[in-house]
N, C-alpha and C positions, 0 to 999 in steps of 0.2 A: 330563823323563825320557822317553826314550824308551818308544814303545808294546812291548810284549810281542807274540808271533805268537799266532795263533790256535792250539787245540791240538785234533786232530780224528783218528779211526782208523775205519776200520769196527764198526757195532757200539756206536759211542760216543753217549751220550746226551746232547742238547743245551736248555741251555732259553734261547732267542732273544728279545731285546727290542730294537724295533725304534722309535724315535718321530722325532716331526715334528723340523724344523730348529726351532728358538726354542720349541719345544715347540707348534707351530702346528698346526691341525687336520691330519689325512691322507686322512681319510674324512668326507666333506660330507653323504652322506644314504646312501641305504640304495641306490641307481644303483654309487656304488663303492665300496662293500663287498662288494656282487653282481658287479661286473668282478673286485675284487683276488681274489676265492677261485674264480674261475674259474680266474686263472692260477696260483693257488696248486696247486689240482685238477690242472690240466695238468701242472703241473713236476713233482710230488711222484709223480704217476703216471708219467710220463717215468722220473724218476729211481727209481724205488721206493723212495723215503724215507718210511719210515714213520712218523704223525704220532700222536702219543697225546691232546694236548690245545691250546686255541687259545680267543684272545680277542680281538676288535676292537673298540677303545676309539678315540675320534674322533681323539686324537694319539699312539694309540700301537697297537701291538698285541704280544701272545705267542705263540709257539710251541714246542712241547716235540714234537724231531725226533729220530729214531734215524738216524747215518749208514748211506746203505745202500754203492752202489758209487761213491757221487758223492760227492765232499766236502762240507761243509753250505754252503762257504765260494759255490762253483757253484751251489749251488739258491738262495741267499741274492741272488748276485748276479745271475743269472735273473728272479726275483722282483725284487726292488728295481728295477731298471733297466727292465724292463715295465713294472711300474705307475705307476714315477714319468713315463715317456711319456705314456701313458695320462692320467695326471692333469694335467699338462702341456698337451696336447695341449686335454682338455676345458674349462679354465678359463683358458685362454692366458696361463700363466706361462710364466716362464723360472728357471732356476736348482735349487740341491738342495730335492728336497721332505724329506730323511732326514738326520739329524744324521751324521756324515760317517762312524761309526765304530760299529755298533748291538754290544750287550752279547751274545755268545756263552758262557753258563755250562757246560762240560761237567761230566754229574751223575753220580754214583755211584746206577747205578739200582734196585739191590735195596735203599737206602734210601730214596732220596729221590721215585721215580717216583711214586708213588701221591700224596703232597704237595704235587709239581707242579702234579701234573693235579687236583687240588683248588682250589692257589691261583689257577690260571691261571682254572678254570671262575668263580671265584669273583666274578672283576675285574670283569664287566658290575654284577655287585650292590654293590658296594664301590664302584663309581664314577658308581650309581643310574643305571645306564641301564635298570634294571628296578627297579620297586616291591617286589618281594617274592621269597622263592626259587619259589613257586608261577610265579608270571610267570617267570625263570630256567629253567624248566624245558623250556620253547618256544621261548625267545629265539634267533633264527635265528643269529645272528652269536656263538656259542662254542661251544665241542663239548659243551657238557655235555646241549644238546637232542639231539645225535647219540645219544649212550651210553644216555640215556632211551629213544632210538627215536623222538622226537616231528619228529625233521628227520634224512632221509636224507644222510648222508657217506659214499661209497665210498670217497673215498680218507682218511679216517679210521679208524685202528686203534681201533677201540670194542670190536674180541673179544678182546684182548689187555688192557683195562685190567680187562673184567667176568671175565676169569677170573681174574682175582687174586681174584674176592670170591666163588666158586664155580663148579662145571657147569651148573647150571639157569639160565635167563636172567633167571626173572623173582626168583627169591632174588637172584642176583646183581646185579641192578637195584636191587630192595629194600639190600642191603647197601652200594653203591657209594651211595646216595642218602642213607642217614641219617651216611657218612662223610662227605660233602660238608657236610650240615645240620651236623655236630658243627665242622665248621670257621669257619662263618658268625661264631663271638663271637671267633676268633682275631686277625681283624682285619688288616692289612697285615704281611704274615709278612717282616722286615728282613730276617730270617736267612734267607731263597730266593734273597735277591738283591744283599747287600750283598759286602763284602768277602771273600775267600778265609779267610784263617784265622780273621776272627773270625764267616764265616758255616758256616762249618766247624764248630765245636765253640758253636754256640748262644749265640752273642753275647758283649757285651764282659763280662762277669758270670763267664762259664764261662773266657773267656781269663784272666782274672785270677787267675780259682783254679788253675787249672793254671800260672801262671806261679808262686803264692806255692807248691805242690808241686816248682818245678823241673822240672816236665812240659812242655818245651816243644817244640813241635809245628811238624810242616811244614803251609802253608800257602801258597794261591796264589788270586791275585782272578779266574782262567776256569776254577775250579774247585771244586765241591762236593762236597763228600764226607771220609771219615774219614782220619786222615795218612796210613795204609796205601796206599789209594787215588790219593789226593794222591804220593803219593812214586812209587808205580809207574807215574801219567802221566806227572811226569815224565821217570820214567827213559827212557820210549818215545820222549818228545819230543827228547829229548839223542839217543837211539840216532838218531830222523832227521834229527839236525842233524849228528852225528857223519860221517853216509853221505853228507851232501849235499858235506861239505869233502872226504872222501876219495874223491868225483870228482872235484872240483876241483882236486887235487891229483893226480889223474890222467894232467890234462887235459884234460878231459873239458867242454864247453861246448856252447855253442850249436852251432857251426859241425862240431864234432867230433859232434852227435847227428845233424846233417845226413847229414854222411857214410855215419854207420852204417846210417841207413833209406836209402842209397842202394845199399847193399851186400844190403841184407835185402831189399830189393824189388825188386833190378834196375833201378833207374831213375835219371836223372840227379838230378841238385842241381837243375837248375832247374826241376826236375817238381815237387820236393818243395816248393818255395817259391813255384809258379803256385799261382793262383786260380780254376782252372777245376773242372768239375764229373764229371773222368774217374773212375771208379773208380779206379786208381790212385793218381792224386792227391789225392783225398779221402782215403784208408788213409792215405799217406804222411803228411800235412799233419794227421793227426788223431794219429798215432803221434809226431808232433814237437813238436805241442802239450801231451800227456799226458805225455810226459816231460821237458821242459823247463821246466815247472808244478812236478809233481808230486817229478820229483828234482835239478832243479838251483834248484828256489823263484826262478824269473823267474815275473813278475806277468803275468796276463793283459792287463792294459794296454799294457807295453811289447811284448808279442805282438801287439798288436793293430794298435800304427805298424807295427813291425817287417814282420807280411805283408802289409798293405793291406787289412786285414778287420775289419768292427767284433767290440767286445766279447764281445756274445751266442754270433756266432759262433764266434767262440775257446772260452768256453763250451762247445758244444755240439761242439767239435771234442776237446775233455779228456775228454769222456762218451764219443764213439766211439774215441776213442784208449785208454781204460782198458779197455773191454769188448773192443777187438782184441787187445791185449795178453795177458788174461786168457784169452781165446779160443785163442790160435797161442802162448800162454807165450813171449813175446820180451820181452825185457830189455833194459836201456841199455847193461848191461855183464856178464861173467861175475862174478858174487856171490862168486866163490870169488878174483878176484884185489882183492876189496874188505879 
């Protein structure tokens, strides 16, 4: 069966699982844990994707992100493709350190957020890398020491989760902390991470009942949340897959977006496709990247033979091409002959 695409907008809340290849360690000691969240820090501040909760388990880790203007899909592969260097590099291997394909759940956040950021804090004690939740409380490697205040995360959204639990900081400390504790007997929550519809509606028990009702519900496995919810991502995700054929059916390609950023910017084709580091051809080269990604769905990879420039780059050129775009409101095409 073929994979399903990713499903992502601004705004959209993600809860990320990421583990070793054969389930093999990812993180050997506390040296890179301390590198991977440096570049975590780096990207997610880059990108201003804001982070609610996070766990480092030795073959695997969590993150619960809010897309901000960067897709998660670019900060995901940012991240992965650094550190597996990085780790690479220090242990002199070769080969994936990441199972080929990590788990992106988009959640219905005025349910599910606060349960995330519970389960996710929870993992270091569930999988005894601390003795106790008192020990959890300082354990440097989850966000749950952040939201206590006992380990500094700038780029941790910790004022966003404590005001769910009031104004004052230290009520809302108090409140966020005896939520966490009342989670500790719940144990390995299937229904945060298992299947679409039957994590959807509270496991295979509740789908049953609603099935002998003739209640039957939409569902999807990169997605959490109520049918409502469920149904109206979809719809969004059709609506951009609908826009992506009706360029194609335009005409509208590779070679045909070339042209237009050579009319938008005055400058030849072959500016647009050097390597050099001219202002011009950086705008050009970054505006071809973000919309040949973004609306004709070419992979960063094939971009990457394509100009003679590695991945990350390509990356980082989707980022400056979104925010020029947003900037000067230039388009691939007029919206109105869509």
């Amino acid at each position: 069966m073929p994979r399903k695409s990713r499903i992502d907008a601004p705004g959209a809340l993600h809860h990320i699982i990421v583990r070793g290849i054969e389930r093999k360690k990812i993180f050997k000691d506390d040296t890179d844990r301390g590198k991977f969240l440096e570049r975590l820090d780096a990207i997610l501040s880059d990108t201003q994707t804001p982070c609610f909760a996070w766990s480092l388990i030795p073959n695997h880790f969590h993150l619960l992100l809010r897309t901000g203007s960067t897709p998660i899909s670019s900060v995901m592969r940012r991240l992965l493709t650094g550190y597996a260097i990085y780790f690479n590099r220090r242990y002199r291997r070769s080969g994936h350190l990441f199972q080929n394909r990590y788990k992106s759940i988009l959640c219905q956040e005025d349910v599910y957020l606060l349960e995330l950021v519970r389960y996710i804090h929870l993992n270091p004690l569930r999988a005894k890398l601390v003795k106790n939740y008192q020990e959890l409380q300082s354990y440097p490697f989850c966000g749950h020491s952040a939201i206590m205040g006992k380990v500094a995360r700038e780029w941790q959204d910790t004022d966003h989760v404590l005001s769910l639990f009031g104004s004052r900081l230290s009520a809302a400390r108090s409140g966020y902390q005896l939520y966490v504790q009342d989670g500790i007997a719940m144990g390995r929550r299937k229904d945060l991470i298992g299947g679409g519809l039957i994590r959807s509606h509270g496991g295979w028990a509740a789908v049953r009942e609603l099935r002998r009702a003739k209640a039957y519900q939409k569902g999807d496995e990169r997605i959490l949340g109520d049918d409502d919810f469920v149904e109206e991502v979809l719809r969004k995700s059709v609506e951009k897959m609908e826009r992506k054929f009706l360029l194609q059916a335009q005409g509208v390609d590779f070679d045909k977006v070339v042209e237009q950023i050579t009319d938008l910017l005055k400058i030849s084709s072959s500016d647009v496709l050097a390597s050099g580091k001219k202002r011009q051809t950086v705008a050009a080269r970054s505006l071809l990247c973000f919309w040949v990604t973004s609306e004709l769905g070419l992979s960063q990879a094939w971009l990457s033979q394509r100009l003679g420039i590695s991945q990350p780059a390509v990356s980082s050129a989707v980022d400056r091409g979104r925010k020029l775009a947003e900037e000067k409101n230039y388009t691939i095409v007029d919206d109105r002959n869509l």
